[in-house]
ZARO-196438 format. One line per 4 residues: number of its first residue (from 1); their letters; for each residue y negated, z negated, x negated of C-alpha. Coordinates in steps of 0.5 Angstrom, whole numbers, plus 500, padded with zeros to 3 digits. Layout:
N
NUM	a	Y:Z:X  ... .
***
This chain:
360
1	xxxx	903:640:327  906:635:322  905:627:324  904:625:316 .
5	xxxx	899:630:315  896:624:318  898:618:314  894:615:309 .
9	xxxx	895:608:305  891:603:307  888:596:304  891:590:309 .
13	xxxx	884:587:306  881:593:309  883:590:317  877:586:320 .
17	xxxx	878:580:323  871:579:325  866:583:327  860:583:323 .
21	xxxx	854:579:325  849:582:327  854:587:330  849:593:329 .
25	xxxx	849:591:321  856:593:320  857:600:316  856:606:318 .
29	xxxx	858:613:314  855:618:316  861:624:315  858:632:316 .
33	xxxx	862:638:314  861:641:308  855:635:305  855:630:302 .
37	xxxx	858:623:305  852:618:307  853:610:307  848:607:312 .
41	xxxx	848:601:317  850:603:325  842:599:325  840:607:323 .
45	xxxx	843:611:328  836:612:332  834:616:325  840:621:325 .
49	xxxx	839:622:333  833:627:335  829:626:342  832:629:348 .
53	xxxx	840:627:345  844:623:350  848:617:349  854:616:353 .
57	xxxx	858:609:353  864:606:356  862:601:360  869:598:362 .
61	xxxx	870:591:361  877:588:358  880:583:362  884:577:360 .
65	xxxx	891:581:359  895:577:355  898:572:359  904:566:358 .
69	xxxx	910:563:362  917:563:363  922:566:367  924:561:373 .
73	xxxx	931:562:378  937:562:373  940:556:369  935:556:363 .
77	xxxx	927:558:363  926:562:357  919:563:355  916:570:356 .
81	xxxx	909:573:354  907:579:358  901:583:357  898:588:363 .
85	xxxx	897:595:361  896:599:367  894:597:374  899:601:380 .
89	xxxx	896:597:386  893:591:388  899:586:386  902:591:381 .
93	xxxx	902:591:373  906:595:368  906:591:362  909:590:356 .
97	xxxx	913:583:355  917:580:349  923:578:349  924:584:354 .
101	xxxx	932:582:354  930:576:357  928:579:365  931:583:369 .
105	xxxx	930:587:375  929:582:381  928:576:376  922:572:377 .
109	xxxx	916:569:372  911:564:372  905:564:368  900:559:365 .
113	xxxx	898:555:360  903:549:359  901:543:362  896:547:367 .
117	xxxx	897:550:374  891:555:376  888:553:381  890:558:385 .
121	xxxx	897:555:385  903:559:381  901:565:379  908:568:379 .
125	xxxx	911:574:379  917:579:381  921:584:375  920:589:380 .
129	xxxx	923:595:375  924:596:367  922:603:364  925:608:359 .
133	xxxx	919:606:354  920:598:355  915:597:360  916:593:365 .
137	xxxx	913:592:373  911:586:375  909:585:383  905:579:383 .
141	xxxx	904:574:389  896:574:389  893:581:391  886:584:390 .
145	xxxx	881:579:387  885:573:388  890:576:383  884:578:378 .
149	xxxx	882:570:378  888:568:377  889:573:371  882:572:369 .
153	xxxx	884:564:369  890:564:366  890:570:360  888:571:354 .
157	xxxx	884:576:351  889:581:348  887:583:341  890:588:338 .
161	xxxx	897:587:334  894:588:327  889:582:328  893:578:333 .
165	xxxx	898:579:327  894:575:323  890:569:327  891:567:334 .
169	xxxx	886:570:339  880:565:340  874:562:344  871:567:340 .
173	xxxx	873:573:341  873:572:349  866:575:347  867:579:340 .
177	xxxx	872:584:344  867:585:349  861:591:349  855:589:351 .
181	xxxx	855:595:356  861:592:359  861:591:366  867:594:370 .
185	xxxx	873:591:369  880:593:366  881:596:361  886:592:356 .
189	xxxx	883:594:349  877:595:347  872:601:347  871:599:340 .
193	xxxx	865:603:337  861:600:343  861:593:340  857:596:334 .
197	xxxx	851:595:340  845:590:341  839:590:345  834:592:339 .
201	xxxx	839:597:337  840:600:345  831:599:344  830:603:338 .
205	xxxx	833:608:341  830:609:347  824:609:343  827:614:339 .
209	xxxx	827:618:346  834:618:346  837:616:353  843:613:354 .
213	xxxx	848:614:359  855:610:361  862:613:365  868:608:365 .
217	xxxx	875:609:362  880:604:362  883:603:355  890:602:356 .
221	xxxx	895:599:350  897:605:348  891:607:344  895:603:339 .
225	xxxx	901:607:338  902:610:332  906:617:334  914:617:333 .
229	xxxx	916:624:333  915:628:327  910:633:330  905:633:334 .
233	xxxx	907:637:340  913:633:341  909:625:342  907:624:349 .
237	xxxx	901:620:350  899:615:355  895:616:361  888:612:362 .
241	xxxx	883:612:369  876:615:368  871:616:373  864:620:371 .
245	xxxx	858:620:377  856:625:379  849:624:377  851:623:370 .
249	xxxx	854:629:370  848:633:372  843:628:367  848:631:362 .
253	xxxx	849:638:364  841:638:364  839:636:358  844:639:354 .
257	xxxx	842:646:357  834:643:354  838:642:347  840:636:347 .
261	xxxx	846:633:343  851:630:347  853:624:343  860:620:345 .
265	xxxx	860:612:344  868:613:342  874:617:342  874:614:349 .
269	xxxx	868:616:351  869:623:348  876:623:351  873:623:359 .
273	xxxx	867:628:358  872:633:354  877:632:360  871:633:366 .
277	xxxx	868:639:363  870:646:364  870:652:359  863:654:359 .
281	xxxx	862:647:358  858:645:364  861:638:365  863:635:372 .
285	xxxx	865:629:377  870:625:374  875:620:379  882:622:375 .
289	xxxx	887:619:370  887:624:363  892:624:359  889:629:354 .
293	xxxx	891:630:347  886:632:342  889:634:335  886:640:330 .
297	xxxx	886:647:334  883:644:340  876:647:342  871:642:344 .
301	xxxx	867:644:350  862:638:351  861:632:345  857:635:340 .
305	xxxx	856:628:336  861:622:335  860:615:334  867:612:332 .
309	xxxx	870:607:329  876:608:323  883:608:326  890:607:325 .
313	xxxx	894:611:319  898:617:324  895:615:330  892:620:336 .
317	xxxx	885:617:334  885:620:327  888:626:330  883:626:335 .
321	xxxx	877:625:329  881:630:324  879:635:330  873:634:331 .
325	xxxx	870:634:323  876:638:319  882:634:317  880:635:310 .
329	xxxx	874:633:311  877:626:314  882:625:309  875:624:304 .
333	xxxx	871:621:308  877:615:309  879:614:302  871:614:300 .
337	xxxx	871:609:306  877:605:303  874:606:296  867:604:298 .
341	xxxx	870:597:302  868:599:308  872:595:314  878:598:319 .
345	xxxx	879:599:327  877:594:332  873:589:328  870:594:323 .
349	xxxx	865:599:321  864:606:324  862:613:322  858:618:326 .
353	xxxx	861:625:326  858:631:327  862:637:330  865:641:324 .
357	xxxx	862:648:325  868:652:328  870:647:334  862:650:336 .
***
């Protein structure tokens, strides 16, 4: 399909720079195809589920994936800014740094704050290699949990560019950026819808009879990519590690066979239980990259349901959602979203999608 079919113009006073608090108040429009649009609060969502649907949520946990330094060994030490993407082992990170033009392979970097040394001793880091894509390895001298502490130690919280373009990362989104599921660390971004929860939101649910069940994907940099190439089919999508137990497969599977919705807490949620499950549906045991595309045409096989937030113009995310509920259906329910003032991507409102009728 053609990229700008899935463009829109967007507000800049439309881009959330914080949350809402409480973060269950935030806006929730309510998008089903061939009815009217509903403007509700995320704090309604038990109302629009029925008992016996199953929640699934992404318990990854964003580490402090921005990190400061300078590059040693050669006559000057210019400064670098290094964000980790990808983890390849225990002591190796892809990352994207700025200015690339500033290392080479065999180059050797030193992060941390000015003026502070990790505890832990230097934190320092050979270019291993550099990639087509701008991507650059980083072998660092720490390995396993020791490499995590000094990351954790030195690292920023990496916020998204269209925020971080406009204030600097603080205390507060040290918080803010985390869901309350959050719990396995390495993701570099956000599972954003998840941010909307609460523990009295988490309550009226289960009191609603609705269970609520957790799979892991780390979420890479690359959800914020826009796609490049003129056609769908030729963009390339970035690979992310997601792991579904055994006994949420099966839980799943079970209730979906008593009628049960299968409600995905984000696109990245809906990305794992799509990649894991086979033709007829049944969902299985997940320890793999995907890299999976989503765009109109697909047929979804396990998400009945979808809790997302408002995604970028061009975008494999609004691609993802266009899919699930109709291009046409996705065009008016965004420029109503604009028109109504509700707020975008990470930091702002969401909407609950139910599948359009064809993808069933």
């Amino acid at each position: 399909m053609r990229t700008d079919l899935f463009d829109f113009d967007l507000p800049a006073a439309s881009i959330a720079l914080r949350p809402a608090s409480p973060r269950d108040s935030a806006k929730l429009l309510v998008v089903r195809p061939g009815a009217p649009l509903q403007d509700l609060s995320v704090s309604d969502l038990p109302l629009l589920l029925e008992p016996g649907d199953q929640l699934v949520v992404n318990d990854t946990r964003v580490i402090a994936a921005q990190l400061t330094g300078r590059r040693i060994g050669r006559d000057t030490e210019p400064k670098i800014e290094a964000t980790l993407i990808k983890r390849l082992d225990g002591s190796r990170w892809q990352a994207l740094v700025k200015p690339a033009k500033k290392l080479a392979v065999g180059d050797r970097a030193q992060f941390g704050h000015e003026g502070r040394v990790c505890l832990l001793g230097q934190l320092d880091a050979e270019v291993e290699a550099k990639g087509e894509a701008g991507e650059i390895t980083l072998a660092f001298s720490f390995h396993g949990p020791v490499l995590d502490q000094a990351i954790a130690e030195l690292g920023a919280t990496p916020l998204p560019p269209y925020i971080a373009s406009k204030r600097a990362p603080d205390d507060r989104d040290a918080a803010d950026y985390q869901t309350m599921f959050a719990a396995n660390e390495g993701a570099v971004a956000a599972p954003t819808a998840g941010l909307h929860f609460t523990p009295a939101l988490q309550a009226a649910l289960a009191a609603r009879g609705v269970t609520v069940h957790r799979v892991t994907l780390h979420v890479g940099a690359g959800t914020f990519l826009p796609v490049k190439t003129e056609d769908t089919a030729e963009h390339r999508m970035h690979a992310e590690w997601g792991t579904i137990s055994r006994d949420t497969a099966e839980a799943l599977n079970a209730a979906r066979a008593r009628g049960g919705r299968i409600v995905a807490v984000g696109t990245t949620s809906l990305r794992l239980l799509e990649s894991a499950a086979g033709e007829d549906g049944q969902i299985q045991p997940f320890a793999d990259e995907t890299a999976i595309f989503i765009t109109p045409g697909y047929r979804f096989r396990a998400v009945d349901i979808l809790m997302t937030n408002f995604h970028l113009p061009r975008s494999t995310l609004f691609m993802l959602v266009s899919a699930f509920s109709g291009l046409d259906t996705m065009q008016q329910a965004y420029a109503h979203a604009i028109q109504s003032g509700y707020r975008f991507y990470s930091y702002g409102d969401a909407c609950l999608l139910f599948r359009d009728i064809e993808n069933r």
